[in-house]
N, C-alpha and C positions, 0 to 999 in steps of 0.2 A: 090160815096164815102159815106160813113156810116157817121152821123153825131156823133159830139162826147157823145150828150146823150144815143146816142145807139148805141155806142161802150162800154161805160160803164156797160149798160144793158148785153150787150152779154158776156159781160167779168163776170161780177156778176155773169149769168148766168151758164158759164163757171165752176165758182169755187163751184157753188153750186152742177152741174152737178157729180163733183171731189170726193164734199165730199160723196153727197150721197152714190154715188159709191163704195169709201173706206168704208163706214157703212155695205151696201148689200153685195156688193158680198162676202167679207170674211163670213159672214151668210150665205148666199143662198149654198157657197161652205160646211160649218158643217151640217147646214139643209139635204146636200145630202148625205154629209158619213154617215150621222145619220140610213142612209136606205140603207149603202152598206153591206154585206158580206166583214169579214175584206181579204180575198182575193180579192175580188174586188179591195179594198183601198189600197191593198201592191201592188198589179200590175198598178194602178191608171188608173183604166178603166174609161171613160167620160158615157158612156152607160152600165147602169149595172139594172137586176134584182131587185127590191126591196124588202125589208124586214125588219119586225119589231121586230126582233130578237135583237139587240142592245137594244130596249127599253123594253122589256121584260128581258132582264138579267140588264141593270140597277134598274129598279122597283123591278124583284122579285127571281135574283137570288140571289143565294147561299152564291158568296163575294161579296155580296154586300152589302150598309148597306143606300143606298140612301133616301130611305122614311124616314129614322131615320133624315138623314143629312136635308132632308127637315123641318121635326119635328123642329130640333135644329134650324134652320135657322128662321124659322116665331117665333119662342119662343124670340129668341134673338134679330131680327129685331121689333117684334111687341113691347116686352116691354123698349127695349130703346128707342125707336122713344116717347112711350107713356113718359117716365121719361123727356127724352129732351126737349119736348114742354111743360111737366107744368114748371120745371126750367129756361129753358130758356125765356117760355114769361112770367114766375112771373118776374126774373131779367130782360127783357127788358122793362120792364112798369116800374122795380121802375127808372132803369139807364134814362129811356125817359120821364116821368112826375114828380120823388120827386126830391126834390130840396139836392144832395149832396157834400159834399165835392169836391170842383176840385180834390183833388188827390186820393180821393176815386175811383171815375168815371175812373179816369184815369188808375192808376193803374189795374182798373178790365177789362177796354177796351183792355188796351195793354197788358195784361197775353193773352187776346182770339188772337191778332194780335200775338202775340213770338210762343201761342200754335202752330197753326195752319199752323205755316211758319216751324213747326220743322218735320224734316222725322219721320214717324214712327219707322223705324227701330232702332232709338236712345233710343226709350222708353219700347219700347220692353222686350229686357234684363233686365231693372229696373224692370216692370212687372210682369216678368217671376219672379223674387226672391224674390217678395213681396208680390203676389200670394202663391208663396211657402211658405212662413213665416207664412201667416196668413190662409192657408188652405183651400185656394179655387184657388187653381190651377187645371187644368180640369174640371173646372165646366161654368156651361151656366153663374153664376153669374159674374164672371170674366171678361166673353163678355162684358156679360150687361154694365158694369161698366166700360168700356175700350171704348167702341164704345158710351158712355155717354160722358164724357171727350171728345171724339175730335167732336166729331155732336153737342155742346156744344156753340162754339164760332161763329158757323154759326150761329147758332137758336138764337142766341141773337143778331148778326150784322141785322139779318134780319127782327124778328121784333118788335125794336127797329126801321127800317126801315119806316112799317106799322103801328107805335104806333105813331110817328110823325109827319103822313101824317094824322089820324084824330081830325080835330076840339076838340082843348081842353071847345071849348065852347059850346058843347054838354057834356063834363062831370061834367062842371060848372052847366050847367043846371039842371042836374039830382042830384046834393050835395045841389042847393035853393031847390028842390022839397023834399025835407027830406033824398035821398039814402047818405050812407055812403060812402066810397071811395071803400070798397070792393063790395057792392051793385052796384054802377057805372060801377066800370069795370066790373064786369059781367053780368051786365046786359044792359050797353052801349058800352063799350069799346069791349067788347070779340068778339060780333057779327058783328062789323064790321070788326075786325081783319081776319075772319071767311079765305078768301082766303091766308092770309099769315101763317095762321095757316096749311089748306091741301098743301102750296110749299114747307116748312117746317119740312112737316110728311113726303112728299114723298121723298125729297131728303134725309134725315136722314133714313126711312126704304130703301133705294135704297145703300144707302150706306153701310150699318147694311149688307143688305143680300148682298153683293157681296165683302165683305172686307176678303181679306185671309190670310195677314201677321201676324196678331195679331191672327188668328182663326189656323193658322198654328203652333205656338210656343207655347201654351195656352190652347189645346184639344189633344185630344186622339180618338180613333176611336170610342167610344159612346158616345162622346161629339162634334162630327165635323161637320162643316156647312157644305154648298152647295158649296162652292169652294173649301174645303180642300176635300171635298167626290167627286169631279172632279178631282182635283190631284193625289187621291189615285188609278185611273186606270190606272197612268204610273209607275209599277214598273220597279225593278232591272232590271229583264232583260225579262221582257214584256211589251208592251204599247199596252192597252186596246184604237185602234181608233175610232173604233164604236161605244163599251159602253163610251169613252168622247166624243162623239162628240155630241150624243144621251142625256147624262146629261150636258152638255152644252146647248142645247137648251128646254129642259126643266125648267134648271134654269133661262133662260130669261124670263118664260108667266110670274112670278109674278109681277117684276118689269116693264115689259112691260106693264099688263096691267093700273098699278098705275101711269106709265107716261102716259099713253089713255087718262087718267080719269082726272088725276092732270096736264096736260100739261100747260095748260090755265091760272090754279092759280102757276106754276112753273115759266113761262115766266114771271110773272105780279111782282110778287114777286122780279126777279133778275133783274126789270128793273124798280120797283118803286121807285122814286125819280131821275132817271137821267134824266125826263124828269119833267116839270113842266109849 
């Protein structure tokens, strides 16, 4: 008989088995149409010929406009993630060390907790005719600005998280030595902050690049990311499975590899403070 800690074990094990599963295979299965002949994939051959014809008409054919949507994508990803972390860890330093009003604090905590509980699809439409009004509708700036607003109340829950967890009596120290309060945090506060800053950036550019509701209502076809320019290979009455399946796994190396890199300071980040 198996004892009950390693029945627990096994069962863990179990579930972990499950998810990975659920992760890979649906991958391993685009990974392969990526390299079928789309008669291959309409006859659904398991054994088929490869070829990199899919990724060559993604990249550099005719309709297609992928490089571009790639362009779009790192422009939009890169400069929000950049706006989000100076705003959101200048406001989590002052919400986590100046001393403010209760209802100031409060107020601003719970706009980030209402934001972030609300669907997209609600603000969207407000968007769309606000954009329009003020004439940056189709434009990368629109993103920027859309995908700032909701990466916004993370970047502050979190750190706010890490701005808590360091010793206020290392920036006491650094204000008797002569630093100002902006000299301290930047030059005490910021560098320890250093990992909650890359968990931060990645999930915020992870987010940026892979977000298509708002990138769907809000661009046009010289202005579309990486998931509306995945989208655009199922028309009317064609569905491009090769070339999506092809730009689908394309579009994962970026963010794939930022979770490689940042995985470590991603984990550390959405588990600092529950333990102590």
């Amino acid at each position: 008989m198996i004892p009950l800690r390693g029945r627990e074990l096994v069962i863990g094990y179990a579930f972990l088995a499950a998810g990975i599963l659920a992760i890979v295979v649906p991958f391993l299965f685009i990974l392969a149409t990526s390299f079928k002949y789309e008669i291959a994939i309409m006859q659904g051959r398991f054994l088929f010929e490869p070829t990199w014809l899919n990724y060559a008409n993604v990249l550099f054919g005719r309709r297609s406009n992928f490089i571009g949507n790639i362009g779009n994508s790192l422009i939009v990803a890169t400069v929000s993630t950049i706006l989000v972390l100076v705003i959101g860890t200048l406001a989590a330093y002052s919400l986590s060390r100046m001393k403010w009003a209760r209802w100031i604090s409060a107020t601003f905590l719970g706009w980030t907790v209402i934001f972030n509980t609300v669907p997209i699809l609600t603000v969207v439409g407000p968007w769309y005719l606000m954009f329009q009004q003020i004439g940056l509708y189709n434009t990368l700036t629109a993103l920027v600005l859309t995908h700032v607003a909701i990466n916004l109340p993370m970047t502050v829950w979190l750190m706010m998280t890490f701005f808590r967890d360091i010793p206020v009596e290392l920036e006491e120290a650094a204000r008797v030595d002569g630093a100002g309060r902006a000299q301290a945090f930047r030059r005490v506060i910021l560098p320890l902050a250093v990992p909650g800053l890359i968990a931060a950036g990645v999930l915020a550019f992870v987010f940026s690049w892979n977000e298509f509701t708002i990138a769907l209502n809000l661009t046009s076809r010289t202005t579309a990311t990486v998931p509306v320019g995945i989208a655009n290979f199922a028309e009317q009455f064609e569905v491009q499975n090769g070339n999506m399946a092809a730009a689908s796994v394309l579009s994962t190396i970026p963010a794939l590899i930022l979770m490689i890199f940042g995985q470590r300071f991603v984990v550390q980040g959405l588990t600092m403070g529950a333990v102590k």
